[in-house]
N, C-alpha and C positions, 0 to 999 in steps of 0.2 A: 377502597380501591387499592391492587397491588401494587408494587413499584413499576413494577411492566407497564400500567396505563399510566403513572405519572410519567412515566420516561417517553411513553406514546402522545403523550398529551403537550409536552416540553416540547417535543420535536415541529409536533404544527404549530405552536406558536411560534419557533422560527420560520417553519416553513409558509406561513400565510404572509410574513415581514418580506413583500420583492417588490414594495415600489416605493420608490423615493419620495415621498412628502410624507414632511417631519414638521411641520414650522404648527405652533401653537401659541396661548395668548401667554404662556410661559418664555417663551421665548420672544415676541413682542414684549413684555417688560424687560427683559434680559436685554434687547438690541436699542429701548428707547429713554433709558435713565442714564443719568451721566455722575461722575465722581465729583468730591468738591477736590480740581484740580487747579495748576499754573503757577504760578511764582510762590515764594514763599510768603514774598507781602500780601499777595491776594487768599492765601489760605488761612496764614496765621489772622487776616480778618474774618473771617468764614466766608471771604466771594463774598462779601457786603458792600462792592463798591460801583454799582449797577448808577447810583448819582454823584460817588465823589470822583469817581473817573480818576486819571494821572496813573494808572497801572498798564500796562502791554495788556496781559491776560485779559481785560477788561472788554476785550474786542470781541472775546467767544461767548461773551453774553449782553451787556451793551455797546455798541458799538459806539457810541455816541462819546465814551468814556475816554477815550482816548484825544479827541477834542481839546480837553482841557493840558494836553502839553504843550510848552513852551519850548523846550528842546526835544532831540533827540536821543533816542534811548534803545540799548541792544542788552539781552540779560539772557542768562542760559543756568536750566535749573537740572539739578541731579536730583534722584529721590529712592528711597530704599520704603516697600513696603511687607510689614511683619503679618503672617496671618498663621501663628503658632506653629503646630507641630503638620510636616506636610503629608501627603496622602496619595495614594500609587506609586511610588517611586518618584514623584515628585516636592521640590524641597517649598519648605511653606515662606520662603523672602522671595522678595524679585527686587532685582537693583535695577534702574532704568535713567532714561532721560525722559522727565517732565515736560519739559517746557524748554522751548529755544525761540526769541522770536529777534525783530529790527522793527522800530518804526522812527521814521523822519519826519521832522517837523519842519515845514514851509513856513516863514514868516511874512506876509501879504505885505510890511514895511506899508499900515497904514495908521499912520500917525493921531489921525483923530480920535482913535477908539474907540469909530462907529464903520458898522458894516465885515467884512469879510476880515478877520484877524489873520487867521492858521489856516494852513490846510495842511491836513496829516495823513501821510500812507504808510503802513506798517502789515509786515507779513508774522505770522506766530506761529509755531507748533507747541501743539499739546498734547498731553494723553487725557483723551474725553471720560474712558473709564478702566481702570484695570479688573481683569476678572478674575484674577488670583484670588482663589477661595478652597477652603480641606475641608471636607467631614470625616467622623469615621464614628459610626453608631452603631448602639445593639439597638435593633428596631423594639419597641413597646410595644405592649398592646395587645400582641398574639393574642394571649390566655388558652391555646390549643382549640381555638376556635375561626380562628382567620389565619389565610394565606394568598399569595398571590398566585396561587394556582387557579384560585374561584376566577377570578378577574381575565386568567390566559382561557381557560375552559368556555368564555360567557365568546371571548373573542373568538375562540374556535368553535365554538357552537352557531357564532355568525356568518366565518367565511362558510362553513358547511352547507348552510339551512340556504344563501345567496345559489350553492352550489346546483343543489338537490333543485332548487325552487327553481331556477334558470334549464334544466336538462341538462346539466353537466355533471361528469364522474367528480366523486368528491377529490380524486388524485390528481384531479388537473389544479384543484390548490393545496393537496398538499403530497406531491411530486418528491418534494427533497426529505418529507416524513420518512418515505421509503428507504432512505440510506442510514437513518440515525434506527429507527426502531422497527421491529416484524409488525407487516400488521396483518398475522394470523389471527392474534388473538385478537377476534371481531368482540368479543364481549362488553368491549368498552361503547359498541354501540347502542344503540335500541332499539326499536321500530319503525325510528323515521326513515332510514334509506336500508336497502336490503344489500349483501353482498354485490351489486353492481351498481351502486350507486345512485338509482332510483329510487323517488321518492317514495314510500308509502304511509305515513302520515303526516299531512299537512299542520297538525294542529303545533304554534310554535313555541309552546311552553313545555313541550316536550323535548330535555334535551341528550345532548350529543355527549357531552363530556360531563365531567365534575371534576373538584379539584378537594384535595385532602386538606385537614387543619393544618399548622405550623405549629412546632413545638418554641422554637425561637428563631431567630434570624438577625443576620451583619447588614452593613452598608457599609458602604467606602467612595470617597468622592474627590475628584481634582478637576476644577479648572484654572485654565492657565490663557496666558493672550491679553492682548488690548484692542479697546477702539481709538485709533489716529487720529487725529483732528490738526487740518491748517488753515487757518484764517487770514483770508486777503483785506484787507481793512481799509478804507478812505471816511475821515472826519472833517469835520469843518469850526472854527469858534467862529462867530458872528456876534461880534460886541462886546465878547466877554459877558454874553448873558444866556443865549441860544448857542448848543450844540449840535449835531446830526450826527449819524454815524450808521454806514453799510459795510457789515462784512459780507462773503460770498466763505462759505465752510466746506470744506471738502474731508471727506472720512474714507477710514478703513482700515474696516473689521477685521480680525485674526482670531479667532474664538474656538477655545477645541475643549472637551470635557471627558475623561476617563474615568468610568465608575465600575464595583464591584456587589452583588447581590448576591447572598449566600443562605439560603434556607436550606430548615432541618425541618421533615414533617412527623406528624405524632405517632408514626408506624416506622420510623426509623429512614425513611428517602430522603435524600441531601444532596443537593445541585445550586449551583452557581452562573452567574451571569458576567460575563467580561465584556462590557462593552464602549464603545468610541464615536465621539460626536465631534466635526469638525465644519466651522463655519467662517467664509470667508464672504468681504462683501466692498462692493467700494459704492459712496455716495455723496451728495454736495444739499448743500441751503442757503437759504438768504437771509440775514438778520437786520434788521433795521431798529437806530437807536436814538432817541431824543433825551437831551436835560436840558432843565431851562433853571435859569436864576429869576424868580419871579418879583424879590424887591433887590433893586441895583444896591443899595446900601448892605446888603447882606448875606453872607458867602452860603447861607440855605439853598438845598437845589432838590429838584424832582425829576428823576429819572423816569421814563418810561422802553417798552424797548418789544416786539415779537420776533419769533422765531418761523418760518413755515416749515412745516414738514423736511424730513431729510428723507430724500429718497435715493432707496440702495437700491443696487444687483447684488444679487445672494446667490452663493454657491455651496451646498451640504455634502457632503457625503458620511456616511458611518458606516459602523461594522458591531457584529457582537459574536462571541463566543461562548457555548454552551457544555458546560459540564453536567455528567452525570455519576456521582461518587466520585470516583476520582479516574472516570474517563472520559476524553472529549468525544462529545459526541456528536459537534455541530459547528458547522462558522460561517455564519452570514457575512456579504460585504456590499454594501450598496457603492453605487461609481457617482458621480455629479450630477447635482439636480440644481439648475439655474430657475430665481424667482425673484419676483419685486418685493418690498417691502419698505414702507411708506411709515414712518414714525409720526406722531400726533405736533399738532401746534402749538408754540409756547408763548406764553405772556408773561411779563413781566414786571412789575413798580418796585420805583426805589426812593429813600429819601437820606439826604447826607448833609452832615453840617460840621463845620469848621470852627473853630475858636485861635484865631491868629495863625500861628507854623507850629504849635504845641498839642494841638488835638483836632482829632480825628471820630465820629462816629456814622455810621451808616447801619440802615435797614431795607432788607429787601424779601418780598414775594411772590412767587414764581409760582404758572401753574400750568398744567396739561393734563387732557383726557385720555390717558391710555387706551380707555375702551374703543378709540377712533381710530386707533391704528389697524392698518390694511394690510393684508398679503394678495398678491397676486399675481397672474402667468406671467411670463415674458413679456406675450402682446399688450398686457396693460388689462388685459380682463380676469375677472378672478372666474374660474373654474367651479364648476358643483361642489369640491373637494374645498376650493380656499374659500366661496362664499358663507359654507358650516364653517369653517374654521373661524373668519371673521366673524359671524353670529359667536360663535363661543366666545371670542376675544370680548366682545360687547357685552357679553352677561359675566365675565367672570371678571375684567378689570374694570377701572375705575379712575373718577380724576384725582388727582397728586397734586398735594399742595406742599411747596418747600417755603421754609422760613429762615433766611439769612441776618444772621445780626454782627458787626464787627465794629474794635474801636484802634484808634492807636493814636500811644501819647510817645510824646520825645521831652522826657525832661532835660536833655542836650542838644542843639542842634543835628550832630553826628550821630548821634545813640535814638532807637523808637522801637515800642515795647507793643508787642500786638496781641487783642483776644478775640475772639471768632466762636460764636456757636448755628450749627445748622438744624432741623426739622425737616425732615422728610419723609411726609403721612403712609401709610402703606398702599401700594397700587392695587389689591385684592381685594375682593367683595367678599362677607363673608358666605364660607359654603366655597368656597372656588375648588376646583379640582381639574385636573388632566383630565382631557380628551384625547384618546385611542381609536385608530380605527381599526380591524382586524387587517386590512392590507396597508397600514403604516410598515415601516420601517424599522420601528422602533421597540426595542426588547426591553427599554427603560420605563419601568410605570409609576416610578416613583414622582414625586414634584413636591415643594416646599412652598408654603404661603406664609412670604416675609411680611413682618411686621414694621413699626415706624424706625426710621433710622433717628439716632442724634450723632452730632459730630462735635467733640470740642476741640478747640485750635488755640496756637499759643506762638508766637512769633518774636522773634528783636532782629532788630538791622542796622547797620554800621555804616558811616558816611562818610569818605575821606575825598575830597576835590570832587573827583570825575566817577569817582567808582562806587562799591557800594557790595556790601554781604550780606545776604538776610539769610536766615535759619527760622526754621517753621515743624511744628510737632502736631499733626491731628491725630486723635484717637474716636472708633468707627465704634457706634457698640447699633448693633440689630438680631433679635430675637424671631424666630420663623415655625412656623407648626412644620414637621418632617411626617410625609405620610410615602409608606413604602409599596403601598400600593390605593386603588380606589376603592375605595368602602366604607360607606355612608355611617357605619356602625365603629369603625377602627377608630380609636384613640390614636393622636398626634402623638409626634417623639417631639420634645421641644429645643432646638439648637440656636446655635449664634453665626453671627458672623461679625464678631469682633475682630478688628486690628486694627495697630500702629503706622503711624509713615511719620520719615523723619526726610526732610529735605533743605537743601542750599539751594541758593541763588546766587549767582556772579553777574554783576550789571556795570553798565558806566554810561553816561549820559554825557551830550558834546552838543 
């Protein structure tokens, strides 16, 4: 094929991209995993405190944990996190605020030590995930035998053949082809539609387009944004044995992604992809939280705790830009597309035990079915369009088991020394891949299937009366297969997504 039909070929894959839905099970695991976030005492444990409770942060996952205070307690957290060198003009730190929250403790002034103790109400904000993440890769794999022109050609051999096979001229999809490339040179077609766009062979392996090898090829990748989380919180002690605890969580999304795609073909053609993902969303859940002390003589305790569903309103829009050598030769922009989405249910066990005011250990297990998660219309019904979509989410994610383990000793009263490790299985099945339709939106065919995360955590904290400093270090390490385009035959590029956070807390209790 000459450059002329790869340049002709480029232009309909922007031009078949003019309807906004974009949402895949790629993005459901993007919008339904959370970071191990909140105080620095709750990190530097790894979030292992789901049955020793006595933390604020402890509301956006057991509720119930908060129960166990005696006073009241206000703490506000800074946090800087490192994710190396940054990626499109974007810098690879973000400094932020964590965590800020209040909660008040009611004392029942009931003297016996049976029946209603506490009742505790406490509000928190946190940052539920940050998305701050860089790539920047030479794609593998090629060997001058793959490129991601096969993959646009298979799409534009679909909008066409929909075309022909419905009675329509193949230029009513692709209309904006006309302004990027001549389409004198009919040559790139075949037999299936004649100069006027009628059909004259039905048979469908017959096709429209082809796409040439890759010599090599770039990638380039920035997202940036958080998801917001604030937790309204009411607990209860009951005997100092039985705790409860309901939060109601409210969220929202700020999610945007910039990447860059740069192929070189084994004839000398060279084009690139400038494109822009932006997703906003707001949404709320209910969490409900038990620990019990099962022998009164002994400060062992078991947590339990679910989550339901967070349900957002989602608002997308994107844009991409197309080069060819080095002239532009195209710029899509899609405006707002409003849609529901419904994140999977969570459950949770925990077990925590004490040895006087000098130590501290906790374990906890957390789990969710990503493949449960939904998208759908406005009205609350999913569409032809989002019912495939959720089938795809169902065959290509999976359930997620996380493993929290955390201890903390105080060889001082004043002074407590923290360590914290996480486990978080991978959400992908193996074989998982993006789904495209040829009238998506989306000029992105890339997609990465992340592997397990670990987190190590490391924490101290300082006690002076009423106040209190903690400082907290996690380090992220997660490994992902990078495929730059779909192709059953392409070898992965293998990346990471490692980084650092370092965080304070500032607290005082009253």
């Amino acid at each position: 094929m000459n450059t002329s039909k790869i340049y002709l070929l480029l232009g309909a894959f922007l031009a078949t991209a003019t309807t906004a839905l974009a949402q895949d099970s790629y993005d459901a695991q993007t919008f339904s995993q959370s970071d191990l976030s909140g105080t620095s005492r709750f990190v530097g444990m790894g979030g292992a405190l789901g049955a020793l409770g006595g933390d604020i942060s402890v509301m956006g996952t057991n509720p119930a944990g908060t129960g166990l205070y005696r006073k009241s307690d206000g703490a506000f957290t800074l946090s800087g996190v490192f994710s190396g060198d940054g990626a499109m003009g974007h810098d690879g730190t973000r400094l932020s605020i964590d965590q800020a929250g209040l909660l008040v403790a009611f004392d029942m002034d009931n003297p016996s030590g049976k029946g209603l103790q506490y009742v505790n109400f406490g509000v928190n904000y946190s940052e539920k995930r940050n998305f701050l993440s860089n790539l920047f890769t030479p794609v593998g794999g090629l060997d001058g035998i793959f490129s991601q022109t096969f993959q646009i050609a298979d799409m534009a051999n679909a909008a066409m053949f929909d075309a022909v096979r419905n009675g329509e001229k193949y230029d009513k999809y692709f209309g904006i082809m006309t302004d990027l490339a001549t389409l004198n040179d009919n040559t790139v077609l075949i037999d299936m539609v004649d100069d006027q766009g009628n059909l004259v062979n039905d048979e469908y392996d017959n096709k429209l387009y082809d796409g040439v090898a890759a010599s090599k090829a770039i990638y380039e990748r920035a997202t940036y944004g958080a998801n917001s989380q604030i937790d309204i919180n009411l607990s209860f002690n009951v005997s100092d044995q039985l705790f409860y605890g309901l939060s109601v969580g409210v969220y929202d999304i700020d999610y945007s992604r910039e990447s860059f795609y740069q192929e070189t073909g084994v004839d000398g053609y060279s084009y690139e992809w400038n494109n822009w993902y932006k997703t906003r969303g707001d949404g709320f859940d209910l969490k409900l939280g038990f620990i019990a002390r099962p022998f009164e003589d002994s400060p062992f305790r078991i947590g339990a705790y679910i989550h339901t569903p967070t349900w957002y309103r989602m608002t997308d829009a994107n844009g991409a830009t197309l080069y060819y050598g080095d002239r532009k030769v195209g710029y899509l922009e899609n405006g707002d597309f409003d849609y529901n989405y419904r994140t999977p249910w969570k459950f949770g066990l925990s077990l925590g035990h004490t040895i006087g005011s000098f130590f501290a250990v906790g374990a906890e297990y957390e789990y969710q079915d990503l493949s449960t998660a939904k998208f759908s219309d406005i009205d609350g019904y999913a569409s032809e369009y989002f019912r495939y979509t959720n089938s795809v989410t169902k065959e290509t994610l999976r359930g997620q088991h996380t493993l929290k383990l955390g201890a903390e000793l105080k060889p001082v009263d004043e002074f407590s020394i923290r360590l914290g490790y996480n486990f978080v299985s991978s959400p992908f099945k193996k074989g998982a891949y993006r789904t495209l339709f040829y009238d998506d939106p989306y000029t992105e065919t890339d997609f990465t299937n992340w592997g397990d995360i670990n987190r190590l955590t490391f924490g101290i904290g300082y006690r002076y009366k009423t106040g209190y400093i903690d400082l907290a270090y996690q380090y992220q390490m997660q490994k992902g297969d990078f495929y730059a385009f779909d192709d059953v035959n392409l070898k992965p590029t293998t990346i990471d997504n490692n980084r650092s956070q370092l965080m304070a807390t500032f607290g005082f209790r009253f």
